[in-house]
C-alpha positions as a printed Julia matrix, in Angstrom:
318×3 Matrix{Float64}:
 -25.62   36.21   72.37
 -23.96   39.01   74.54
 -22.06   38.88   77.58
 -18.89   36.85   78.09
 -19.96   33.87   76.56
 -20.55   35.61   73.0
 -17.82   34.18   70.55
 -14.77   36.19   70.02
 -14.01   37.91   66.13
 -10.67   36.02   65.49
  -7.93   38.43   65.12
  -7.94   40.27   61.66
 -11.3    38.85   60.68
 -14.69   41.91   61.16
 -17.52   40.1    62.09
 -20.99   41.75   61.42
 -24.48   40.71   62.6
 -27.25   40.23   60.53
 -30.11   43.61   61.31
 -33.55   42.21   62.24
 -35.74   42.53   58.97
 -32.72   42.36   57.09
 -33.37   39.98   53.44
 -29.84   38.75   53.69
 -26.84   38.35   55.49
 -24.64   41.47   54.56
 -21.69   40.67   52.25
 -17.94   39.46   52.95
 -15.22   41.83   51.7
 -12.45   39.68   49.83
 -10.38   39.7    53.29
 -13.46   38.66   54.7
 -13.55   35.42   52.87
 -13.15   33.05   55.49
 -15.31   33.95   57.77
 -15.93   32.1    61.37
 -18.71   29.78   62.04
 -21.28   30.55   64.49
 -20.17   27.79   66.65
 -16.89   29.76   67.0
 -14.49   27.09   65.94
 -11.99   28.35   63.94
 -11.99   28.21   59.9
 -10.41   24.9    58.53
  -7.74   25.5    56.51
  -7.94   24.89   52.62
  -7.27   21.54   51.23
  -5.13   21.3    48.53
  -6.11   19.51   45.59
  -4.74   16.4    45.01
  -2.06   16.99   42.2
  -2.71   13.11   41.0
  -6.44   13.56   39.59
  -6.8    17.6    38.96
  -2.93   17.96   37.51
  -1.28   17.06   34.61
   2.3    15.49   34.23
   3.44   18.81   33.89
   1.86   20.49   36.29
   0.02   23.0    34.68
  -3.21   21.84   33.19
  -5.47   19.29   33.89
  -4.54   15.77   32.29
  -7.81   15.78   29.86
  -6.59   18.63   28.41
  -5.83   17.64   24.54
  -3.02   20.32   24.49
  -1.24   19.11   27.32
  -0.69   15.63   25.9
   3.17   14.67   24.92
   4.01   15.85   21.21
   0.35   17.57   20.99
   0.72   20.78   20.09
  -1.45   23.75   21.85
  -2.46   25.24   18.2
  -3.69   21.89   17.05
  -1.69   21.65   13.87
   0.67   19.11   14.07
   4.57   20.18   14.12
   6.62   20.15   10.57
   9.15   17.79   12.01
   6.53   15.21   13.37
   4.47   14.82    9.86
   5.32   11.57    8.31
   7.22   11.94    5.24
   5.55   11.98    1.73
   5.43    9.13   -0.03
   8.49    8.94   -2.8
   6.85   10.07   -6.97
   5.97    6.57   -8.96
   8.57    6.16  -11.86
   7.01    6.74  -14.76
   6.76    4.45  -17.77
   8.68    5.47  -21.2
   7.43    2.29  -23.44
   3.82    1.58  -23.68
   2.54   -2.08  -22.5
   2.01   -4.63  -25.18
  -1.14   -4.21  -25.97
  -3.42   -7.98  -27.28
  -6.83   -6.24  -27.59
  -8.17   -2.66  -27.27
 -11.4    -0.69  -27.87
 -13.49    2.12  -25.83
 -14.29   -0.27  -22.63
 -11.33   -2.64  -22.12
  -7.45   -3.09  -23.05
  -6.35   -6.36  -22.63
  -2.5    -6.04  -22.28
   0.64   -8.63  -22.56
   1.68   -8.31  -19.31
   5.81   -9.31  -19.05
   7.07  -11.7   -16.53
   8.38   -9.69  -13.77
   6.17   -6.89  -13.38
   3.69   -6.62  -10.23
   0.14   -4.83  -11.51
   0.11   -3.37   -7.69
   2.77   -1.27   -6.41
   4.04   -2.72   -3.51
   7.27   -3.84   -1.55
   9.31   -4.36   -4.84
  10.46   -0.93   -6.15
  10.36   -0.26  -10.09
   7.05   -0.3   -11.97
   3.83   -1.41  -12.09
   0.7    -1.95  -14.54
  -1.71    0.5   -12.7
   1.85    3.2   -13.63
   0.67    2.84  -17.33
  -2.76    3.76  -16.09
  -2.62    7.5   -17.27
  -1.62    6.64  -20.86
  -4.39    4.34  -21.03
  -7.15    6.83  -19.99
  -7.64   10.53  -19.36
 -10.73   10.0   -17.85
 -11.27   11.41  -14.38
 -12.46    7.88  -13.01
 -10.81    4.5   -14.12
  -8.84    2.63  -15.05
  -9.23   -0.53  -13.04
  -7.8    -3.97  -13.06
 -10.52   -6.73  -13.6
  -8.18   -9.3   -12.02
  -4.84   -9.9   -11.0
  -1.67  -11.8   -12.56
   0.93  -12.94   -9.95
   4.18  -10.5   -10.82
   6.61  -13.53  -12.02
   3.32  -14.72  -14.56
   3.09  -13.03  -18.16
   0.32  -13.11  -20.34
  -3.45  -11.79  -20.64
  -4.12   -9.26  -18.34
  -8.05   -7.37  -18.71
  -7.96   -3.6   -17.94
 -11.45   -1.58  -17.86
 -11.72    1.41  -19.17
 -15.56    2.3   -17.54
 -17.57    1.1   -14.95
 -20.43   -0.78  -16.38
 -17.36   -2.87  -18.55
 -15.84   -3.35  -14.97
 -18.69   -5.02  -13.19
 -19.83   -7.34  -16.23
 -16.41   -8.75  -16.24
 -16.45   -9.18  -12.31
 -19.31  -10.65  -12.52
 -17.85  -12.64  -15.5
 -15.38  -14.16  -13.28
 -17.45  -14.6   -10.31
 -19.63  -17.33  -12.16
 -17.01  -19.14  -13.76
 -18.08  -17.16  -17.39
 -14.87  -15.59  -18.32
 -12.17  -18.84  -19.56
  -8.51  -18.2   -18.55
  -6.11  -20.59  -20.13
  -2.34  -21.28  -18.85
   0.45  -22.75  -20.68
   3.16  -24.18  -18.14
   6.56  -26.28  -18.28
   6.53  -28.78  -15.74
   9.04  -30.99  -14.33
   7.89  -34.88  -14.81
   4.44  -34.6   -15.5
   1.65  -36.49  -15.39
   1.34  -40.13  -17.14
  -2.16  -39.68  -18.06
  -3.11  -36.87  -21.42
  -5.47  -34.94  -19.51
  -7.29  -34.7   -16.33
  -8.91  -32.75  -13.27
  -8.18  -31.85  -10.19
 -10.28  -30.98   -7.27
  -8.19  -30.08   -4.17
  -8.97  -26.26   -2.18
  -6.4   -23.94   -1.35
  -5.5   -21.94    1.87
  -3.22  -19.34    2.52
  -0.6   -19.38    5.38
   1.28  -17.11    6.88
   4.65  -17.52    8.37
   7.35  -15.41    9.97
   9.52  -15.83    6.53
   6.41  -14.39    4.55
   3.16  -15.87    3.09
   2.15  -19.16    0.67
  -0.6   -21.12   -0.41
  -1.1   -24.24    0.79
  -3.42  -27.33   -0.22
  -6.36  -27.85    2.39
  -8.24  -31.21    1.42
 -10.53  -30.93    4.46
 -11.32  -27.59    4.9
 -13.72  -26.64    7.64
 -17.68  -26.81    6.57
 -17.73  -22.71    6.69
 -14.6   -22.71    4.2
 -15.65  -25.16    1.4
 -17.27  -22.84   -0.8
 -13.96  -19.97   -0.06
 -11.25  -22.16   -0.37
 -12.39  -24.89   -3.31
 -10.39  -24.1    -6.4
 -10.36  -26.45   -9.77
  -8.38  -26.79  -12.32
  -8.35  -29.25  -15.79
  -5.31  -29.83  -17.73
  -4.33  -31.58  -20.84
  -0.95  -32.13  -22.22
   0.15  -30.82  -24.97
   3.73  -32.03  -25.63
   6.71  -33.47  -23.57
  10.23  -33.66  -23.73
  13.15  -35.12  -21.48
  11.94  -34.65  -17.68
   9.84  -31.72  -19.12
   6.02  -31.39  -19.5
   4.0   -29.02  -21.42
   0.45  -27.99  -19.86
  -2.38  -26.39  -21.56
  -4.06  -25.59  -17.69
  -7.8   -24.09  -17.29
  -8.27  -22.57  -13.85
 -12.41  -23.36  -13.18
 -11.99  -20.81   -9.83
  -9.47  -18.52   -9.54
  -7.32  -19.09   -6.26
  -4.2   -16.87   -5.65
  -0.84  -19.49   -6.94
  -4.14  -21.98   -8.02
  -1.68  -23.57  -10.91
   1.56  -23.32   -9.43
   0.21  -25.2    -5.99
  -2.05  -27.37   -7.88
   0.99  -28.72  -10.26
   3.34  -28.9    -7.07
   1.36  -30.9    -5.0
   0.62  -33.45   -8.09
   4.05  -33.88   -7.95
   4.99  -31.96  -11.19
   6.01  -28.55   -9.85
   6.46  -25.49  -12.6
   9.63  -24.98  -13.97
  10.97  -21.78  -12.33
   8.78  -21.74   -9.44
  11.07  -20.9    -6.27
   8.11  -20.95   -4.54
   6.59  -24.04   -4.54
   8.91  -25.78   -6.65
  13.22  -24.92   -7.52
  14.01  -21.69   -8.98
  15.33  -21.36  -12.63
  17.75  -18.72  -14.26
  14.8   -18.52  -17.22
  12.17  -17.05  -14.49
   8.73  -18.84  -14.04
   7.28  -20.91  -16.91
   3.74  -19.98  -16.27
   1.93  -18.2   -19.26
  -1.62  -16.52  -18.88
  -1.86  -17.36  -22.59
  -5.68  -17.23  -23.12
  -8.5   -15.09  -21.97
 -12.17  -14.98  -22.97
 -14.42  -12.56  -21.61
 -18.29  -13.06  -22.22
 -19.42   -9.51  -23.74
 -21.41   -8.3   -26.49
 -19.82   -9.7   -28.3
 -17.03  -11.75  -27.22
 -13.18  -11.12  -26.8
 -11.17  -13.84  -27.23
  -7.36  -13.2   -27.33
  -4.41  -15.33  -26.9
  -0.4   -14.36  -25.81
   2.34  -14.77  -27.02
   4.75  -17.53  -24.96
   7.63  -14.74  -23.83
  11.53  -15.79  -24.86
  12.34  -17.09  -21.61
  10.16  -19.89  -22.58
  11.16  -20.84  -25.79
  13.41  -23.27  -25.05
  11.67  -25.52  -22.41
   8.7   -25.03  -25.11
  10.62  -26.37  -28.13
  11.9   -29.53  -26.09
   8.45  -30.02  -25.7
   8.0   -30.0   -29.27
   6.49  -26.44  -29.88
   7.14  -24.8   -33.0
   6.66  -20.81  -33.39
   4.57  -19.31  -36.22
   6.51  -18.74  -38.7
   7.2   -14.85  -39.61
């Protein structure tokens, strides 16, 4: 287009026309960059991007950026001062555990009243801190089941693997025997009995408990049933001595089932009234089916003795 209609080169900008033959238009220099349409409008003028979607809070970097998050640091190791702080050393134990029953696959200690086998909320020790004096072995040991902290007696530690899972499976099918002694308050009329009533735990803003459930749901019958037979083996004023068998093994099973028959444990603050002698709950028999059997029995500990003997127990003599 010549003549006066031909559009005007806006001031600054060089236009240049394409030669015939030519393969391509010939290039922009850099001040050339915005160059004017044929239509001879003038160039729009650049949009900025919107600093909500293509910025971060900051300004600099786009928000997807992992360096420009809050407290991220742009080296990707995490500060010194944000790391959370190491845990405090286990205390370690300077008198071994009573030990019942010991060869090259299982100890079976005497665990005291008191003493969790978990670390946990309480501070102090635990079983699994005797762990390293009862094997050097890279893997191991491992607790084959659990004694609440405020219960002494029995306690079954594995020293291998293979021990480990036949006693699990032990206790899974009702194999392995665990016998209780326990003072009660009242007790029962009758010498001996059963009782049949499942267990569920609850959880409150105070903390946690166990809690009868005599109609569980259908999909909870097999979980929550627990059993346990008793028989009485002395009795004294407003006192009761237990011989209890636990048939499942329910978390609290012989404290709850006692309390809700009306003849709480002496001791338990729990479920029942606390006592300045601690919990009279004693794991005082285990039996664990292996090749061949162990079969060992506890010792009641002294803060026992004296609810035992009112129940007419008499110590072995010396």
């Amino acid at each position: 287009m010549t003549g006066r209609n031909a559009p005007q080169p806006l001031p600054g900008v060089k236009v240049s026309s394409c030669q015939p033959g030519s393969r391509r238009p010939p290039r922009c220099t850099p001040q050339d960059s915005r160059c004017a349409p044929a239509t001879g409008q003038a160039p729009r003028a650049a949009r900025p991007r919107s600093a909500g979607k293509d910025r971060s809070r900051s300004g600099t970097a786009p928000a997807h950026a992992r360096h420009d998050r809050p407290g991220k640091p742009t080296n990707g190791r995490t500060p010194a001062d944000t790391l959370p702080p190491e845990p405090a050393p286990r205390p370690v134990p300077t008198e071994p555990l009573p030990v019942l029953y010991q060869d090259r696959h299982v100890v079976i200690v005497n665990k005291p009243a008191g003493l969790p086998v978990h670390a946990g909320p309480r501070t102090g020790l635990c079983v699994e801190d005797w762990f390293p004096q009862l094997s050097r072995r890279a893997d191991g040991p491992w607790l084959v089941h659990r004694l609440d902290a405020d219960t002494a007696g029995c306690l079954a530690i594995a020293l291998r693997k293979q021990p480990l899972l036949a006693m699990q499976q032990a206790f899974a099918n009702h194999t392995a025997r665990k016998t209780y002694w326990a003072i009660v308050r009242n007790g029962p009329t009758e010498e001996k009995g059963r009782i049949d009533l499942p267990l569920v735990r609850e959880s409150t803003p105070s903390g946690w408990h166990m809690r009868p459930d005599p109609a569980p749901k259908p999909a909870n019958t097999a979980k929550n049933a627990a059993t346990t037979l008793w028989r009485v083996l002395g009795r004294g004023k407003g006192l009761c001595w237990l011989e209890l068998t636990l048939l499942s093994g329910r978390t609290h099973q012989a404290r709850v089932h006692c309390a809700a028959m009306g003849w709480p444990i002496v001791g338990d603050a729990l479920y029942g009234k606390a006592d300045a002698q601690g919990l009279h709950l004693l794991a005082q028999g285990l039996s664990l089916p292996l090749d061949p059997t162990i079969t060992v029995t506890a010792p009641p500990p002294p803060s026992m003795h004296a609810a035992l003997r009112a129940c007419g127990w008499e110590p072995d003599a010396p």
